[in-house]
C-alpha positions as CSV (number, residue, x, y, z in Angstrom):
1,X,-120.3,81.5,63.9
2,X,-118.3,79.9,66.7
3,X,-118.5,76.4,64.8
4,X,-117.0,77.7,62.0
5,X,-114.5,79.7,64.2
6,X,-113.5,76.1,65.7
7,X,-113.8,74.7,62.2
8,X,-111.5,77.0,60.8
9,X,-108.9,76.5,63.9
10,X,-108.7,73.2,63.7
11,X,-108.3,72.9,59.9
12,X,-105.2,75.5,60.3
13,X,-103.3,73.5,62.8
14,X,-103.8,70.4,61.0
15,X,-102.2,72.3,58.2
16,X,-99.2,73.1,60.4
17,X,-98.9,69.8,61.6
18,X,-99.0,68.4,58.0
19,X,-96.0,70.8,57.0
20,X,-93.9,70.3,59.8
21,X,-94.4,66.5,59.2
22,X,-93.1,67.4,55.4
23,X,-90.2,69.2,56.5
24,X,-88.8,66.9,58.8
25,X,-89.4,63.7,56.3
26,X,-87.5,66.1,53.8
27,X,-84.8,66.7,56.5
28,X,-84.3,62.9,57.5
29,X,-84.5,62.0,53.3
30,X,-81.2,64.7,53.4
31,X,-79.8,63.1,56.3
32,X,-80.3,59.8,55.1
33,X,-78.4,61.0,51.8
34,X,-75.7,62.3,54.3
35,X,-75.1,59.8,56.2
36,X,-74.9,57.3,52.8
37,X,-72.2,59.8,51.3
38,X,-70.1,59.6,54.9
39,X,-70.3,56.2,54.5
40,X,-68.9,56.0,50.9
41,X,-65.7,58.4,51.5
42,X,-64.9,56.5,54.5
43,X,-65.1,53.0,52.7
44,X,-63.3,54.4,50.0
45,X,-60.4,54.8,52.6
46,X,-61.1,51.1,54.1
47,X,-62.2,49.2,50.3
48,X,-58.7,51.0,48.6
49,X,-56.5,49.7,51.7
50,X,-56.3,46.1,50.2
51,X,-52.9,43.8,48.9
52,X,-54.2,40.3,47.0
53,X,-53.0,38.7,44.4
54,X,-52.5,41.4,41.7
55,X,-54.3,43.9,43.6
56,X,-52.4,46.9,45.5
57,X,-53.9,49.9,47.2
58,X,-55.0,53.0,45.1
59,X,-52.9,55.6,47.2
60,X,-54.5,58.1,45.1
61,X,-58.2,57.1,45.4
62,X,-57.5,57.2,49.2
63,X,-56.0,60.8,49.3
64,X,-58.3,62.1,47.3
65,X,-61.1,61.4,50.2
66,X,-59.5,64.0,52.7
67,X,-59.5,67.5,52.8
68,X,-56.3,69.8,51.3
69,X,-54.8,71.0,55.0
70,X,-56.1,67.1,56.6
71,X,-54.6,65.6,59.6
72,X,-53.7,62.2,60.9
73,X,-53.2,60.8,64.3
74,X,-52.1,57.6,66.1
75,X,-51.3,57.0,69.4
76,X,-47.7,55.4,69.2
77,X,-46.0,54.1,72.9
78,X,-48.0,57.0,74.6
79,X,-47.1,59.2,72.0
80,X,-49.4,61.5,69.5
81,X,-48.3,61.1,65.7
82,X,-49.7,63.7,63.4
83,X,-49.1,63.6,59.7
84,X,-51.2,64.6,56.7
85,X,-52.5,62.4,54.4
86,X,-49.6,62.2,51.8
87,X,-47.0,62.0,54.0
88,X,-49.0,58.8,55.9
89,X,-50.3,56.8,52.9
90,X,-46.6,57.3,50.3
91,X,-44.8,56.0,53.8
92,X,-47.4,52.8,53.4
93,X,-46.9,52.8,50.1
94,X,-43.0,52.4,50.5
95,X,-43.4,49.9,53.2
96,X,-45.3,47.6,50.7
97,X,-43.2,48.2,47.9
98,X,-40.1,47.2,50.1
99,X,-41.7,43.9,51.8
100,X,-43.5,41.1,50.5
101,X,-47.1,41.5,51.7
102,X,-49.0,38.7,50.3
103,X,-52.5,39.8,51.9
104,X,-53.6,42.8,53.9
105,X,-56.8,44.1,54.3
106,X,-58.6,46.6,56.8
107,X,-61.8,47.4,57.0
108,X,-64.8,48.9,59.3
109,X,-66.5,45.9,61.5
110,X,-68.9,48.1,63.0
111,X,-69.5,51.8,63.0
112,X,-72.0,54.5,63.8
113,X,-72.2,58.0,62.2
114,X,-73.4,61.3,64.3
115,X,-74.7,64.5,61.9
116,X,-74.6,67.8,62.3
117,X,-75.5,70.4,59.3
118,X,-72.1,70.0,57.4
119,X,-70.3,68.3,59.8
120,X,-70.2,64.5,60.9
121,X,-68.3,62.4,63.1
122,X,-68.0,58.6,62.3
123,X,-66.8,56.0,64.6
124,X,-65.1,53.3,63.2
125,X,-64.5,49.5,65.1
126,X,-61.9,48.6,62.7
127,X,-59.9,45.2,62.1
128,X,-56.7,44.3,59.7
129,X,-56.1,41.2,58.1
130,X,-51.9,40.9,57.3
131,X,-51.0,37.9,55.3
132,X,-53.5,35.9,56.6
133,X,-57.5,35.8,56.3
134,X,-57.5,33.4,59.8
135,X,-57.1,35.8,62.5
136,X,-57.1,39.4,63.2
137,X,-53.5,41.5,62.8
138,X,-54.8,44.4,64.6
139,X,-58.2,45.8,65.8
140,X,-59.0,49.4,67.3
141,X,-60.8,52.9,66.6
142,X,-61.0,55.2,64.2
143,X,-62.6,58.3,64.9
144,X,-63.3,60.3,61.1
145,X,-64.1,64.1,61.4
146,X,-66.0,65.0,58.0
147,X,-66.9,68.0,56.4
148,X,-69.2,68.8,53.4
149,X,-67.3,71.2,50.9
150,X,-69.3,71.8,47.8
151,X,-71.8,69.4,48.4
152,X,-69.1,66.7,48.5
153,X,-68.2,64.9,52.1
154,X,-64.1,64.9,52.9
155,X,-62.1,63.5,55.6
156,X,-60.9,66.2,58.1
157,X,-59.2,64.4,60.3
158,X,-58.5,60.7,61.2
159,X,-57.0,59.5,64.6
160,X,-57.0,55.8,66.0
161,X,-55.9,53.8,68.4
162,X,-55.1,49.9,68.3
163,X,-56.1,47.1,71.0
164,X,-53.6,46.2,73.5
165,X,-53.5,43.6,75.9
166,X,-54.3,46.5,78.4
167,X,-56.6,48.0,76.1
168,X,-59.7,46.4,74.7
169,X,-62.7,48.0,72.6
170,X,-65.6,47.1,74.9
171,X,-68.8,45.0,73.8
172,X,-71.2,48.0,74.2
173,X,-69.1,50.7,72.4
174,X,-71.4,50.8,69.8
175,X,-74.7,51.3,72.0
């Protein structure tokens, strides 16, 4: 009777440890998905910020990747400036339509993502390319704030800061 007591024990927590196993492989598999969907609306900003040849920069394809009430920040001479989305990207938009840019491009060098339910933060190392592929225009941080909203991921806020000759992005930041 004991034996089969012990039997009996031991074949229900190797049950329990087999489920928990399932549910956390089911839980990374929907973090993985996460984390690939963060990815995509932020590179949908980055890949849609491009000037070449006949290409220009899908303003709409950028918007549409933050939320309705979104926010925008960049430190500017020691200053905070907030804008929403519109009101950032048709000011870009004018800029380009009133000077020649031959090339620009910006896009994420490095970046790491941190998951929470139906929130996500991603930090962004981040470099520019303006009329030139040679050298760097501009480098910095970008820190994304996403939220899921009927099972789609959207930009809540954006904020960044560019390298100075005071202010480097260090070699570890990613570590």
């Amino acid at each position: 009777m004991r034996n089969i007591l012990i039997l009996l024990m031991v074949s229900l927590l190797s049950f329990c440890c087999e489920t928990e196993v399932k549910e956390t492989g089911a839980a990374n598999t929907i973090q993985s998905t996460d984390q690939a969907e963060i990815l995509t609306t932020v590179n949908n900003v980055y890949n849609n910020i491009i000037v070449e040849s006949d290409n220009k920069p899908d303003f709409r394809a950028i918007k549409d990747q933050f939320t309705e009430n979104a926010r925008l920040g960049f430190i500017k001479e020691d200053s905070l400036i907030l804008k929403n989305p519109s009101d950032y990207f048709d000011t870009m938009e004018g800029m380009l339509s009133e000077n020649e840019v031959e090339y620009l491009k910006e896009w994420e060098i490095q970046g790491e993502t941190k998951l929470f339910g139906n929130i996500a933060q991603r930090t962004s190392l981040y470099g520019v390319h303006f009329n030139t592929k040679d050298s760097l225009a501009e480098k910095g941080i970008i820190n994304f704030q996403l939220v899921k909203i009927k099972d789609q991921w959207k930009i809540l806020s954006m904020i960044w800061e560019s390298e100075k000759s005071n202010l480097t992005v260090p070699v570890n930041y990613f570590e």
